[in-house]
C-alpha positions in Angstrom: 0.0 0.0 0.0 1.2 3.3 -0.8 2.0 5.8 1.8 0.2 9.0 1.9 1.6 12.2 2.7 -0.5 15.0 4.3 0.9 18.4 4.2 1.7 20.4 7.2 0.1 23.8 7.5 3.7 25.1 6.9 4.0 23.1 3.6 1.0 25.2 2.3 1.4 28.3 0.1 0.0 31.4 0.9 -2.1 31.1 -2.3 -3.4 27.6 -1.2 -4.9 28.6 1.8 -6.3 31.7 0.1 -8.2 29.6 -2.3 -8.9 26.5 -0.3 -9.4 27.0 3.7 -13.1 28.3 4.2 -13.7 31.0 7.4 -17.2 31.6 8.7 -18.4 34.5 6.9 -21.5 36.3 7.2 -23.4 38.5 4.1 -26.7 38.3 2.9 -28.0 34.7 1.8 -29.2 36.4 -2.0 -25.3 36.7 -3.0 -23.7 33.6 -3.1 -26.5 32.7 -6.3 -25.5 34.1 -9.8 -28.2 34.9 -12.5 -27.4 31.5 -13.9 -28.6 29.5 -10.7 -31.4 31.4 -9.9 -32.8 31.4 -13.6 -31.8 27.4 -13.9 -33.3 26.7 -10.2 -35.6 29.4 -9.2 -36.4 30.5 -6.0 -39.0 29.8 -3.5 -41.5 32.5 -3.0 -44.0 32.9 -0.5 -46.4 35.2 -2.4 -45.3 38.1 0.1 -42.6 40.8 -2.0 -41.6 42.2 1.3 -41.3 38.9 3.5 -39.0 37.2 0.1 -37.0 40.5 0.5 -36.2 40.4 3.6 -35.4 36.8 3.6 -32.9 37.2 0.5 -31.3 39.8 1.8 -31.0 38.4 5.9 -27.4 37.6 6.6 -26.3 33.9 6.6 -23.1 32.7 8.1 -21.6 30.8 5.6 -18.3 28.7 5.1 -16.8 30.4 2.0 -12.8 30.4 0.8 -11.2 34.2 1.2 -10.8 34.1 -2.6 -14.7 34.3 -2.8 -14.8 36.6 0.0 -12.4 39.1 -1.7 -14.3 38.6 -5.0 -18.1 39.7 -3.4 -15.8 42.7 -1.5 -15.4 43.5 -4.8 -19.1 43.7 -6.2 -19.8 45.4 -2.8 -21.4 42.7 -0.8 -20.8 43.2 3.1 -19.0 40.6 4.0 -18.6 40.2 7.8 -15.9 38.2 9.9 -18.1 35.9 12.4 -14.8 35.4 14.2 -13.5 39.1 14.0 -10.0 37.1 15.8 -9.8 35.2 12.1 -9.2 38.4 10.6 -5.2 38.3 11.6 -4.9 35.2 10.1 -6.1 36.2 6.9 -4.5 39.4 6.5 -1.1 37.7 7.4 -2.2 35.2 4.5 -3.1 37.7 2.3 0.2 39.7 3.0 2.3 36.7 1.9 0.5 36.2 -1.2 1.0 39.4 -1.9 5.0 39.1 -1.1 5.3 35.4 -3.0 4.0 38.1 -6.4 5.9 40.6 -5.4 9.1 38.2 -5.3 8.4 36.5 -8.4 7.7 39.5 -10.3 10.7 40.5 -9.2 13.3 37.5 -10.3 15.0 38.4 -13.2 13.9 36.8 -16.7 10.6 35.9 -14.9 9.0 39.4 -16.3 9.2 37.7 -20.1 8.1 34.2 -18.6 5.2 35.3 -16.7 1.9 35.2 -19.4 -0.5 37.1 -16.9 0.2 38.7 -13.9 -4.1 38.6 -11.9 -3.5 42.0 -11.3 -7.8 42.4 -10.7 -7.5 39.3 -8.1 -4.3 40.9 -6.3 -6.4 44.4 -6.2 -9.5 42.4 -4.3 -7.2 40.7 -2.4 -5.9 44.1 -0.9 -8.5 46.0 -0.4 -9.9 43.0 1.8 -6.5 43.0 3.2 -7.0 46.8 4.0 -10.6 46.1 5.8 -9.1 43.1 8.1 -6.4 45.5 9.3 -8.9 47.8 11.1 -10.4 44.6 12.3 -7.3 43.0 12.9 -6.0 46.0 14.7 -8.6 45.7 17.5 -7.9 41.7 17.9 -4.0 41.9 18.4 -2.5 42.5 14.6 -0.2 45.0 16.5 1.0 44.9 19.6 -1.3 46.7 22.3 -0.6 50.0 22.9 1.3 50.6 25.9 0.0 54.0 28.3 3.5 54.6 29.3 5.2 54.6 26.5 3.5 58.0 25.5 4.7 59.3 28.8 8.8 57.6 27.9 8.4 59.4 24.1 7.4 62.2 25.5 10.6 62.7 27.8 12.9 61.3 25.1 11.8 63.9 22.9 12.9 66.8 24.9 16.2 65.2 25.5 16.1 65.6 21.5 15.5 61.6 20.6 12.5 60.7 17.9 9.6 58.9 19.4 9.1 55.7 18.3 5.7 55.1 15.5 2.9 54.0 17.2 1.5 50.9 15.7 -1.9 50.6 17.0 -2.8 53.5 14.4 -1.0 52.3 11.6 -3.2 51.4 8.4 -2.3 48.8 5.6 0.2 49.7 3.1 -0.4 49.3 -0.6 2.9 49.3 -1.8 3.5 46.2 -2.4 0.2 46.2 -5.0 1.5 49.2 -6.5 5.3 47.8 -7.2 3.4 44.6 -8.7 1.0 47.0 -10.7 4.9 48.8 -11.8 6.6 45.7 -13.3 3.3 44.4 -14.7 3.1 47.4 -16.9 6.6 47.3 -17.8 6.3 43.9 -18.8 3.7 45.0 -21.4 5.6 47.4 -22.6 7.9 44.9 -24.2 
């Protein structure tokens, strides 16, 4: 019998786990159906407009990938967290996906091997990235903010040192996207 190997965690890419471990997500029930579904299958209807409104549009929770919930960020949908401490683990995720691109895009010669750089998908991916980190922020993405440190920067900064940045307001940084966005365009250039 042949062995099996099961990967560790570890062993997983960044872009696996966006595409393939589902969180608990909530957003209204009506999204997750395209036109084709709905005209193929129908809906149930109650004979009530406002009663099949409201039920179409409750929120669910649902199990769905990050990839899915980046892509309905992107139509607008509200898409919710039901585990708001989930959200560091994603936006870690979605940071080293964004680092793997960054670093392949980056190897010389790739720039003329790479066909099609998912420059759309990498744009969703960030801006979900961008919502987490306020959520994220609140849950222990940075490090808590310490009251006496204020106090300490303050003193240091009449004896003529910098205080040090504080973390707990910093936001996400799109630079990453926007150096991929760079060498993307270069690349079509050629």
């Amino acid at each position: 019998m042949k062995e099996v190997r099961i990967p560790k965690l570890k062993d997983q890419s960044a872009a696996y786990k966006l595409f393939h471990y589902p969180y608990m997500w909530m957003f209204s029930s009506n999204e997750k159906y395209d036109e084709n579904d709905t005209e193929f299958f129908g809906r149930a209807t109650s004979g009530n407009a406002q009663l099949d409104y409201n039920i179409a549009t409750a929120k669910t929770a649902q199990y769905i990938t990050t990839a899915e919930a980046a892509e309905m960020s992107a139509r607008g949908v509200s898409v919710t967290l039901v585990d708001p401490e989930d959200s560091i683990t994603i936006y870690l995720t979605i940071c080293q996906h964004l680092a793997d691109w960054h670093n392949q895009v980056q190897r010389a010669g790739v720039i003329s091997k790479l066909r099609h750089v998912p420059v759309e998908g990498l744009k969703e991916f960030n801006q979900l990235a961008r919502n987490l980190a306020l959520v994220g922020r609140r849950h222990g993405l940075v490090d808590k903010f310490d009251p006496y440190k204020a106090a300490r920067s303050r003193r240091t900064f009449k004896m003529g040192y910098t205080p040090e940045v504080n973390l707990a307001t910093a936001t996400h940084s799109d630079d990453i996207l926007m150096s991929i966005v760079s060498f993307d365009k270069e690349r079509r250039k050629r």
